[in-house]
ZAMI-825784 format. One line per 10 residues: for each residue x, y, z of C-alpha. Coordinates in pm, 1 decimal, always signed. Layout:
<nodes>
X/Y/Z; ...
</nodes>
This chain:
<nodes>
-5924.1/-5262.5/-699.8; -5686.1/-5220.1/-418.9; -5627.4/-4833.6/-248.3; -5333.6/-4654.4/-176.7; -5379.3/-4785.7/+224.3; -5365.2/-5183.6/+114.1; -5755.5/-5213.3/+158.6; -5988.9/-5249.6/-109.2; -6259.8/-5090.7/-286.3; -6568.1/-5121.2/-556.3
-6492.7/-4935.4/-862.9; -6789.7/-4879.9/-1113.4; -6841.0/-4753.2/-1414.9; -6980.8/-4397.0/-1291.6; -6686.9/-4335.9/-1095.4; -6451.2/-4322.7/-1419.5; -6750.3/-4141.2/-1639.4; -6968.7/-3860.0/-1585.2; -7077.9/-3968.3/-1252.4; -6753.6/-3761.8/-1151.3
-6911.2/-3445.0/-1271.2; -7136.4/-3293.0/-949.1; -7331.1/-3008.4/-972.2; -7142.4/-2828.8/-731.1; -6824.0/-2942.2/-920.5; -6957.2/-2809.2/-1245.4; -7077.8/-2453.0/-1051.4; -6776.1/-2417.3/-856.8; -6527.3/-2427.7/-1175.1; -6732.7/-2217.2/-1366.2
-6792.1/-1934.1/-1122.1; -6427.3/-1954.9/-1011.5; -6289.9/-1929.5/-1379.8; -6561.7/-1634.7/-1470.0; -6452.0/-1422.4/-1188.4; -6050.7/-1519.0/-1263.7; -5932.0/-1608.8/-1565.6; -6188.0/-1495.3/-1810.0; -6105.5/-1155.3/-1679.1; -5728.0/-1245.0/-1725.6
-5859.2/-1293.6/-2073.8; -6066.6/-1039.9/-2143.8; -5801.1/-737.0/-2045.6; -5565.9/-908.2/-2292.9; -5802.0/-802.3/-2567.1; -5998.8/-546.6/-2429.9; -5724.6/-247.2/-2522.0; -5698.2/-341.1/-2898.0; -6049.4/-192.6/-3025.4; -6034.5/+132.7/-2833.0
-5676.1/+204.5/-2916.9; -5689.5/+472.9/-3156.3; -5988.2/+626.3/-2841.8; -5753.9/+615.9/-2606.0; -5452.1/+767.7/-2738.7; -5646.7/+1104.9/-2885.7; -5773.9/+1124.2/-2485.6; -5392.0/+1084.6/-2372.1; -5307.4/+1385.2/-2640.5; -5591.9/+1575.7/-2562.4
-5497.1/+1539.8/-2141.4; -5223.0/+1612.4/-2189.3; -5255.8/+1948.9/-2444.2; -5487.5/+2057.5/-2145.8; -5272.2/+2008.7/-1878.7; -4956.8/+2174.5/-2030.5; -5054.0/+2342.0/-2343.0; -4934.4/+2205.6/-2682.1; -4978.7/+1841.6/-2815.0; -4779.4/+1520.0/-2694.1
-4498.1/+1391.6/-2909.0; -4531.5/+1086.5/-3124.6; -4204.2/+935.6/-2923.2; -4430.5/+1025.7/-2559.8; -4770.6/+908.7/-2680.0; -4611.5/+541.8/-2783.0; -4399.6/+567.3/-2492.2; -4742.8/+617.5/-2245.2; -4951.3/+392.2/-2481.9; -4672.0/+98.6/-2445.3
-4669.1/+140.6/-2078.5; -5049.6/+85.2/-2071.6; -5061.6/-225.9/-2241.7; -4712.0/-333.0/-2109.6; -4763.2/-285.4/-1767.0; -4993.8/-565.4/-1709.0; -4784.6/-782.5/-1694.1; -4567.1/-612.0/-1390.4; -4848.4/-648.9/-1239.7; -4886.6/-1003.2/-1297.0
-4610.5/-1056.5/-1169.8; -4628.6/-921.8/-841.5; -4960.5/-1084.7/-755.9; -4766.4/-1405.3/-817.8; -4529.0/-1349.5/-644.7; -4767.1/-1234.9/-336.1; -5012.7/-1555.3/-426.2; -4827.3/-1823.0/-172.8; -4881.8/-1638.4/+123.8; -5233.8/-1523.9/+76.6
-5308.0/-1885.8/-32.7; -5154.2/-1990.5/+272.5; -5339.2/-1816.6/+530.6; -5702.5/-1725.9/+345.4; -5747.8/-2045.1/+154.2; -5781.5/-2111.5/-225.5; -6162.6/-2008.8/-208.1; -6148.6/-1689.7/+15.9; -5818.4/-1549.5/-213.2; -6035.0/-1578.0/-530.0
-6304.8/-1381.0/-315.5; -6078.6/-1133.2/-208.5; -5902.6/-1057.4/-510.7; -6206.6/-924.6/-669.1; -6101.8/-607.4/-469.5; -5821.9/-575.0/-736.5; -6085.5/-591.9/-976.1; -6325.9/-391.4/-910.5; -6097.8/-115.7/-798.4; -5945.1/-159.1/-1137.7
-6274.5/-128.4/-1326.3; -6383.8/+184.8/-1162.3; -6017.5/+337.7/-1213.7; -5989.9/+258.9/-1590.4; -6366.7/+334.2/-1633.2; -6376.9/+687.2/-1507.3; -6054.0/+781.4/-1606.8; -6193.4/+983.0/-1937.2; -6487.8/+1187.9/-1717.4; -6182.7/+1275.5/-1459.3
-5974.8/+1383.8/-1716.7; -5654.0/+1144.5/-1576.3; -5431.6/+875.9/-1778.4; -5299.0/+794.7/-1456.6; -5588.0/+651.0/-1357.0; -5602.7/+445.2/-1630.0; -5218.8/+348.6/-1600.2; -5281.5/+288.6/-1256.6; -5576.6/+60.9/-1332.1; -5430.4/-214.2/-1543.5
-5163.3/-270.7/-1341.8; -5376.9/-346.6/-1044.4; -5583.0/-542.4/-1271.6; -5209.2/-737.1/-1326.3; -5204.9/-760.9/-983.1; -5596.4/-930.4/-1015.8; -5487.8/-1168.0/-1304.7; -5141.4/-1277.2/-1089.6; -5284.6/-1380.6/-825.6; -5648.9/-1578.3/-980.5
-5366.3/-1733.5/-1266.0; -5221.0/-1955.5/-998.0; -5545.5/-1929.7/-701.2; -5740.5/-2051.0/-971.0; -5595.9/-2379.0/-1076.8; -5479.3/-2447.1/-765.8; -5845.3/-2484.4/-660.9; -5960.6/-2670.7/-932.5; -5669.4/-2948.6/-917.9; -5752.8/-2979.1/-530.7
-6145.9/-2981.0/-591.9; -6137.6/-3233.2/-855.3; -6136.5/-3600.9/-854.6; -5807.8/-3743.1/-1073.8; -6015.8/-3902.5/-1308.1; -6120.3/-3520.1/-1494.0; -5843.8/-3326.6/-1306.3; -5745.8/-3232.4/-1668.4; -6088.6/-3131.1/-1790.1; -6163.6/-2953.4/-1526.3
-5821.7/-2805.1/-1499.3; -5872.4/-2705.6/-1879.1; -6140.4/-2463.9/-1785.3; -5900.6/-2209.6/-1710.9; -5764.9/-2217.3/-2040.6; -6156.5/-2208.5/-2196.2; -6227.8/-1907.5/-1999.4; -5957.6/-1709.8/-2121.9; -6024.0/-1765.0/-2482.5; -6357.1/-1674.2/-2374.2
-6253.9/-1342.3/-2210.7; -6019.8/-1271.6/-2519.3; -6367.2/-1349.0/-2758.8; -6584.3/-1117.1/-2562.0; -6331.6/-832.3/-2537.6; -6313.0/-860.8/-2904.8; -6722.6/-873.2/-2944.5; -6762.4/-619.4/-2674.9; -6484.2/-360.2/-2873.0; -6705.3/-399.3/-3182.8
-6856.9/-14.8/-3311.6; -7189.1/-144.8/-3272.8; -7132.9/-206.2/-2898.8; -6848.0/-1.1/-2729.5; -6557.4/+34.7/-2952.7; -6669.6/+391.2/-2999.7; -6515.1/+736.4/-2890.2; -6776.6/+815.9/-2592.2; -6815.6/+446.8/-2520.1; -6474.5/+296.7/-2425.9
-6451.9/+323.9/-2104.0; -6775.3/+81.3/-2051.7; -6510.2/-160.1/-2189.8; -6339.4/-143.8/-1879.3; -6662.4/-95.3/-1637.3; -6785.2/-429.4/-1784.8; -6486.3/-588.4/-1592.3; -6742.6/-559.3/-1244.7; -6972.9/-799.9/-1383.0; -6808.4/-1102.7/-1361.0
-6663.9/-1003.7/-1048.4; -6988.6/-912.8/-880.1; -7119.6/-1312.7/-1010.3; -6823.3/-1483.0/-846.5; -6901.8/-1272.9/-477.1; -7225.2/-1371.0/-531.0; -7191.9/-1772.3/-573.1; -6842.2/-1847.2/-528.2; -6939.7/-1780.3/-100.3; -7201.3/-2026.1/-88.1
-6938.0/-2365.4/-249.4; -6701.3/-2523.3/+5.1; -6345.0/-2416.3/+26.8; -6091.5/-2691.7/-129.0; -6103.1/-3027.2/+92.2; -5734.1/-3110.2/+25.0; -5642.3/-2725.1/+230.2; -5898.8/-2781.0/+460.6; -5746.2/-3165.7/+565.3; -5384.0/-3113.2/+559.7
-5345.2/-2733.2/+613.9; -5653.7/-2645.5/+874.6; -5647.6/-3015.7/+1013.4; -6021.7/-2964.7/+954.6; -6099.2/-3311.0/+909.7; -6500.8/-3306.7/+911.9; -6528.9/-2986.0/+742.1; -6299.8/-3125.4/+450.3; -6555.6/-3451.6/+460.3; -6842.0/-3179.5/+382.5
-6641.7/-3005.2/+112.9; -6549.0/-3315.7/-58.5; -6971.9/-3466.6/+16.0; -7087.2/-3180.1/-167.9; -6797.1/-3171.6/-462.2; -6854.6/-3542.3/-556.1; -7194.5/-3550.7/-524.6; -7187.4/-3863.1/-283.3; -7215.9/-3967.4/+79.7; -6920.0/-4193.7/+141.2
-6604.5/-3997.3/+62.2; -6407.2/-4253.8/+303.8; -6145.1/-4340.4/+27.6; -6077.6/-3988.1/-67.3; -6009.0/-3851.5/+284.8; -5824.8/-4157.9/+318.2; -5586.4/-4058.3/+54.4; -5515.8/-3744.0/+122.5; -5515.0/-3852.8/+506.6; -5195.0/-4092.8/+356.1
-5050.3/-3782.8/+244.9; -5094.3/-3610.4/+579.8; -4924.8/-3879.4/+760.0; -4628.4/-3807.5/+564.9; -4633.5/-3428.0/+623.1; -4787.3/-3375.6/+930.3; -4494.4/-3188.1/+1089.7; -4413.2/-3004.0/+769.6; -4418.6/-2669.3/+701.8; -4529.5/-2515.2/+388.9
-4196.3/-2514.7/+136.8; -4079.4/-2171.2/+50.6; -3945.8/-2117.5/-284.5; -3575.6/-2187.2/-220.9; -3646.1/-2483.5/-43.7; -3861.3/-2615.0/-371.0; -3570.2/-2518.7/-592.4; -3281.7/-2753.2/-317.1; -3498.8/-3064.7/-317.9; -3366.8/-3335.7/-579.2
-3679.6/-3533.3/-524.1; -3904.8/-3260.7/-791.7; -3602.3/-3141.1/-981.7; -3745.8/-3252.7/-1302.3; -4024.5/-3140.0/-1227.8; -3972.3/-2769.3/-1142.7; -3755.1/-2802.9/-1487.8; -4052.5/-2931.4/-1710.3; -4243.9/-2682.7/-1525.2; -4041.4/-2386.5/-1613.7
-4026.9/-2478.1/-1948.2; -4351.9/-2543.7/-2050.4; -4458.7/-2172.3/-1885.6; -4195.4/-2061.9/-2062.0; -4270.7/-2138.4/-2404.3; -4659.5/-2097.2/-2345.2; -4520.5/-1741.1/-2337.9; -4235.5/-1778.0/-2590.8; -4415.3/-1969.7/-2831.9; -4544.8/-1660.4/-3028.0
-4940.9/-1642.8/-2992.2; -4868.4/-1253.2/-2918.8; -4686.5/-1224.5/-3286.8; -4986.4/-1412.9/-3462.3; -5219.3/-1138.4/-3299.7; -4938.9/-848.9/-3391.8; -4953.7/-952.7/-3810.7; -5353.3/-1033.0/-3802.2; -5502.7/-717.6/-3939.3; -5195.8/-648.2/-4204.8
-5281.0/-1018.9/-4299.0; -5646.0/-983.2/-4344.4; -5610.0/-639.7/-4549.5; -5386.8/-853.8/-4790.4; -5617.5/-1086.6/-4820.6; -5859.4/-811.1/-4970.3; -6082.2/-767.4/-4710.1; -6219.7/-418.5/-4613.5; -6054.3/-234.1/-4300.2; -6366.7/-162.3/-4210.2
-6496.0/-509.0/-4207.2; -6196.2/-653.2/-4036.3; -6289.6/-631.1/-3653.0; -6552.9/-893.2/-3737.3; -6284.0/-1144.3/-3957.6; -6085.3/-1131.5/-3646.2; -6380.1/-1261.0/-3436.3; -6309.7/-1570.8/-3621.3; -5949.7/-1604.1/-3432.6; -6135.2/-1594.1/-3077.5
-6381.0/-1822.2/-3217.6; -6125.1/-2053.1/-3307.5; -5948.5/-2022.9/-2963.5; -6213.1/-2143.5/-2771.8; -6363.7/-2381.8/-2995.5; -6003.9/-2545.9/-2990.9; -5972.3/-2480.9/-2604.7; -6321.9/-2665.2/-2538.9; -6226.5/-2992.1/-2752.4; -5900.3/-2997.1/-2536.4
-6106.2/-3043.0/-2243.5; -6344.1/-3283.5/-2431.7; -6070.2/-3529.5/-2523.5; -5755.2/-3460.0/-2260.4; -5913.2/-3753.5/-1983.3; -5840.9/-4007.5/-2297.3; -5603.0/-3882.5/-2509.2; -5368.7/-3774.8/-2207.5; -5109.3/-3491.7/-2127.6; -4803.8/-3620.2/-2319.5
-5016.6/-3617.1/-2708.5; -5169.3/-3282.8/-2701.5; -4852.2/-3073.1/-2557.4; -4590.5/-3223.1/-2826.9; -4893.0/-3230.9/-3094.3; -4967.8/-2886.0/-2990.9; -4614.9/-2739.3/-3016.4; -4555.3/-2968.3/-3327.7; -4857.0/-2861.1/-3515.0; -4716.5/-2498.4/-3436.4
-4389.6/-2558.8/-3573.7; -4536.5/-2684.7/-3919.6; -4788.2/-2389.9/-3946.3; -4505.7/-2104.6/-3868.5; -4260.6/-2267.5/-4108.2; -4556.4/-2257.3/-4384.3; -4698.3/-1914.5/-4256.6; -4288.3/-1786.9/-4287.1; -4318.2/-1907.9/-4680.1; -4637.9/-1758.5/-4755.2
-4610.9/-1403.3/-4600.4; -4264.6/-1401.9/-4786.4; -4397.5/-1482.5/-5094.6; -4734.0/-1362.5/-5090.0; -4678.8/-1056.8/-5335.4; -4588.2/-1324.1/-5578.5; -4857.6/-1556.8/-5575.0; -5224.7/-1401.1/-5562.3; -5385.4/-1678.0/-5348.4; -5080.5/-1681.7/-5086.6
-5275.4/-1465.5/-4871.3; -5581.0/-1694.5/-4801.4; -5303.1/-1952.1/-4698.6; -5130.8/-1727.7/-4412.5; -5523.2/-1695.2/-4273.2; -5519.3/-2040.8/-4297.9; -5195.7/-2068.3/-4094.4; -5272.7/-1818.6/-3845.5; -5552.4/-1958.4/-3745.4; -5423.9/-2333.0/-3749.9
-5131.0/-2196.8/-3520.8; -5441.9/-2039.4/-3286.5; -5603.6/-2381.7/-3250.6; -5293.8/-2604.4/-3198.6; -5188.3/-2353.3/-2919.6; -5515.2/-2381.4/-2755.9; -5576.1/-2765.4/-2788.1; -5240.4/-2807.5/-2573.3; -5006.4/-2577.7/-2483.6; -5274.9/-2301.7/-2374.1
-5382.0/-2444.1/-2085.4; -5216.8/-2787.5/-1970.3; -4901.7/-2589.3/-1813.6; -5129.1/-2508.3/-1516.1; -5279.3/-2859.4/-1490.1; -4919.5/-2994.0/-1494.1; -4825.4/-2734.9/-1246.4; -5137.0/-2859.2/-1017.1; -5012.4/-3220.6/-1064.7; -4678.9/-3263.5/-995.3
-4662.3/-3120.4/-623.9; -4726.7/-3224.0/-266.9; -4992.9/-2974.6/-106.4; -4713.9/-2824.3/+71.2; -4561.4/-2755.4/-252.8; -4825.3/-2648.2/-483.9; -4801.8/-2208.2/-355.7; -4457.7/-2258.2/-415.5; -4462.4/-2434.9/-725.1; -4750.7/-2206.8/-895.4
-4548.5/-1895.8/-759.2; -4246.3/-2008.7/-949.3; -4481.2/-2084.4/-1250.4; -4641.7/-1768.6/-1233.2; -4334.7/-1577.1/-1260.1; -4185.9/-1752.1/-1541.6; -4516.4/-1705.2/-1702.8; -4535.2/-1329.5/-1634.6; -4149.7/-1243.6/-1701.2; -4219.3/-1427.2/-2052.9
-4489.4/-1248.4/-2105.0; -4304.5/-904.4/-2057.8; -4010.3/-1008.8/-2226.5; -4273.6/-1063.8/-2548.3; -4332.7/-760.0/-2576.3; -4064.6/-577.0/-2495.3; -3859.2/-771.9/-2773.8; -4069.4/-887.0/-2995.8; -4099.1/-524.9/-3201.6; -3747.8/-541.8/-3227.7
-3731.9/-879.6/-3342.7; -4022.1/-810.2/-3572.0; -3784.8/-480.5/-3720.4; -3485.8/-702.7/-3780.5; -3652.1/-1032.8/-3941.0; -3966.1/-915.8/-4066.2; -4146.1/-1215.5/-4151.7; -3848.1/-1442.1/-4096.6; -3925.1/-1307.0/-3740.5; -4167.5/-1697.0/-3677.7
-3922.6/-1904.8/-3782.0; -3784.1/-1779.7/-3410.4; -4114.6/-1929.2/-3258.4; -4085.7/-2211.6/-3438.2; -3783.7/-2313.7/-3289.2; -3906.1/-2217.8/-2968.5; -4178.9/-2471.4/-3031.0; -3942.2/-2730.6/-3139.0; -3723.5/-2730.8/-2816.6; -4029.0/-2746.4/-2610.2
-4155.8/-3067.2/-2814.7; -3834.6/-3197.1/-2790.8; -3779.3/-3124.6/-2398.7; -4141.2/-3301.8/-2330.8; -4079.5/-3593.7/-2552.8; -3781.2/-3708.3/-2393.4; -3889.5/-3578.2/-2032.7; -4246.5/-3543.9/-1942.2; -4454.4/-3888.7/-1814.3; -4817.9/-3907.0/-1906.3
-4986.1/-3758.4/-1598.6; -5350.1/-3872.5/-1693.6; -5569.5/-4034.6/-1366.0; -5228.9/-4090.7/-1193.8; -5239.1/-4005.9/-803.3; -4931.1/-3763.9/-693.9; -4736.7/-4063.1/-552.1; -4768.8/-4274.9/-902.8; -4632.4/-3899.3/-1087.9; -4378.7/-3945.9/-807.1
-4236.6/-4255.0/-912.0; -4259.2/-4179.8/-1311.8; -3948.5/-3924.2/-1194.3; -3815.4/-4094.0/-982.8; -3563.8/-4238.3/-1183.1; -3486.2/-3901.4/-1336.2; -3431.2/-3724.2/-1042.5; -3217.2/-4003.8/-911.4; -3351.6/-4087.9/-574.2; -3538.0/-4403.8/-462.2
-3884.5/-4385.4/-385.3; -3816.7/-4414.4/+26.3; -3569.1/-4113.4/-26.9; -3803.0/-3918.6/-227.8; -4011.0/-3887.6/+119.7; -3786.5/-3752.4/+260.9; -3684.3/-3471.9/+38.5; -4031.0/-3358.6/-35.0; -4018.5/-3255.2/+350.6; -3664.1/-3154.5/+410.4
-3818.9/-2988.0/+781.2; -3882.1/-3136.6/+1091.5; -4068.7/-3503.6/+1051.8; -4160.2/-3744.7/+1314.4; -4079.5/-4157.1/+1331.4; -4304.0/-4330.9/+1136.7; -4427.1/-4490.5/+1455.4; -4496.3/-4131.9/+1582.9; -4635.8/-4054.4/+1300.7; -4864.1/-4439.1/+1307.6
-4932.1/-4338.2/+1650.9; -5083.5/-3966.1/+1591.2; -5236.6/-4101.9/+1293.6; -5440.9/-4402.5/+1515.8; -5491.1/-4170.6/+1783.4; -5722.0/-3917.7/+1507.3; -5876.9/-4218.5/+1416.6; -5950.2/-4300.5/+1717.9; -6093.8/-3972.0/+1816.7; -6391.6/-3920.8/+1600.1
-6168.9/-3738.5/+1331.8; -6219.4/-3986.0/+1025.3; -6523.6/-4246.1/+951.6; -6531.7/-4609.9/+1004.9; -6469.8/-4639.7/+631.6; -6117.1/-4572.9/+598.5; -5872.9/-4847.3/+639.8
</nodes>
């Protein structure tokens, strides 16, 4: 087939199959998700088994410290901060991402940020034997701060590391680690293990693990070839990195295409925010970005998880035996979140974000009829189970985790921190918005309260029917040109506003461009 550079090249059958899929591919995506957004995961369920645990150790602090018991008003107040505050700090380790990205790399900030981590672990975990809430407090919002920063590092990484043909499977591992982490804080919380009074805070000490596995592996894997080319100008070290991520000797055509890229943007600087936000040539794209972060947020996975237990004990099942029902909702999550990335290379973007958000709709509008009429009708109960966890698997088959591949997708390299800072925010502001409203909208609807979601889930459908291109093995140029016409600029002028600083004449740039050639800097395979 021809390349991107007007030469040609052999294209076999391993290069579109499994062939794609290197060891070093396959280690690197693992470790990085374990040590990121598992833990992201994990701390979302972690709090829910030792609840009850942790609030008699706020009383009892705090009838130490000053004599007579907390209020009821205080201890929801201090408990709501707790679980609320993670997501502050999400938010400022996305909006602190682009820099550190900039100057350490995608592979060194995942490194580093396990210093949030572990700090975090060892603040939360000793918190009871020092006697301090604070330190508790103080831990989950640093481990906000952790999740912030690996939620955009993370797929970042795994876009640039990954050849386009399973950019989306391999970007969907961030979403299967999560529902992993949220399964194993669930297992982990279980009485038998440490939801118990003196065994909480191992809940929180467990967090070191993972982070200890990614220092340990995560060092010896290349850092992403695409940052090393066109932001170190490390041309044989990128060679090296991408050797040992394909599994293959010749890696010509790849640094070739990304080399095209280069040519482009060799005098560019990376784009700030504002800069992102001015140029017409990804308007539609920072849009579709926004709004698909938003309503992965909005869409109302954090009410399903809100009405679970009150569900279940309707259902007649024992309180005591409902920790272990509600394993089933994690188990669903991920078994959903794996046969996303099993089937998104054929089935594309486009069908499993509107299917996603479209299955939702249907199972809120008949989990809105049951709950209201479930007094009624004995068997009603079984239904809204059924619903709950239908709406668990069609969030996770689309809408939990192809946001960050789109967001991975649709920018230039000089872009991307921008773009995933801008993602990260609307993520994170959603995310505390949920829960700041949500018991309020919960007071005055009551169960009418999904109906909310399910228009939520509607508009997104809508927005990406009419809006969003199918993404699947397309090169960034080729998603380029699908918006082209949307953003209303010609292909020649989209060039030019994806680098609205200082460029060079083509010929310059022809000129520099022979000149690397010439000097050792690229292989006689490229074009």
């Amino acid at each position: 087939t021809k390349n991107g550079m007007g030469g040609w090249r052999e294209e076999t059958c391993e290069g579109r199959g499994t062939g794609n899929w290197s060891g070093s591919l396959i280690v690197a995506s693992l470790t990085g998700a374990f040590g990121s957004s598992f833990l992201y995961g994990y701390n979302l369920s972690v709090v829910n088994a030792p609840a009850v645990y942790i609030k008699k150790f706020y009383n009892e602090t705090w009838e130490r410290r000053y004599g007579f018991s907390v209020d009821e008003s205080t201890l929801t107040l201090l408990w709501s901060i707790t679980v609320s505050i993670f997501a502050i700090g999400g938010l400022v380790g996305a909006i602190i991402v682009t820099p550190i990205v900039k100057f350490f790399g995608r592979k060194c900030t995942l490194l580093l940020n396990n210093v949030f981590a572990v700090t975090a672990a060892l603040l939360m975990s000793f918190s009871l034997l020092a006697g301090s809430f604070e330190m508790l407090i103080l831990g989950r919002i640093i481990m906000g701060v952790d999740a912030g920063i690996s939620l955009s590092a993370l797929p970042m990484y795994l876009s640039e590391i990954s050849p386009k043909e399973i950019r989306g499977s391999l970007g969907q591992v961030t979403a299967i680690f999560i529902c992993v982490g949220v399964f194993t804080g669930q297992v982990l919380g279980l009485p038998e293990i440490f939801g118990q009074e003196s065994r909480w805070p191992y809940l929180f000490g467990a967090i070191i693990v993972p982070s200890l596995i990614q220092v340990v592996i995560l060092p010896f894997l290349p850092e992403s070839p695409r940052y090393l080319l066109l932001e170190k100008h490390n041309t044989s070290k990128a060679e090296k990195a991408f050797q040992t991520f394909l599994g293959k000797d010749d890696v010509s055509h790849e640094v070739e295409e990304v080399l095209a890229e280069s040519r482009v943007q060799r005098n560019t600087k990376l784009v700030s925010i504002l800069q992102l936000l001015r140029t017409r040539a990804v308007r539609w794209q920072v849009i579709t970005v926004v709004v698909t972060m938003g309503c992965y947020q909005l869409c109302g996975l954090n009410a399903i998880w809100y009405y679970t237990n009150s569900i279940f004990s309707e259902a007649g099942i024992n309180h005591e035996t409902i920790p272990y029902v509600t394993l089933s909702t994690g188990a669903v999550e991920t078994v959903a979140a794996v046969f996303s990335g099993l089937v998104i290379e054929r089935l594309g973007r486009r069908p499993l974000l509107i299917g996603g958000f479209g299955l939702m709709v249907v199972f809120f509008a008949v989990l809105t009829v049951s709950l209201t009429l479930q007094k009624t009708v004995h068997w009603l109960p079984y239904l809204s189970i059924f619903c709950i966890l239908a709406i668990i698997a069609s969030f996770c088959i689309g809408p939990g985790g192809i946001p960050f591949v789109l967001t991975g997708e649709f920018f230039q390299q000089s872009q991307r921190p921008a773009a995933f800072m801008i993602a990260g925010t609307v993520n994170w502001l959603s995310n505390f918005a949920v829960g700041l409203l949500f018991p309020f909208i919960q007071g005055g609807l009551q169960t009418y309260c999904f109906l909310v979601f399910a228009a939520i889930c509607f508009a997104g459908a809508a927005y990406l029917f009419f809006v969003l291109p199918e993404t699947k093995n397309k090169t960034f140029h080729e998603i380029s040109q699908a918006f082209a016409k949307r953003n209303k600029v010609s292909l020649e002028m989209q060039e030019i506003n994806h680098y609205p600083g200082e460029r060079k004449s083509s010929a310059e740039q022809e000129s520099t461009f022979t000149s690397s050639v010439n000097n050792g800097e690229t292989k006689k395979g490229i074009v």
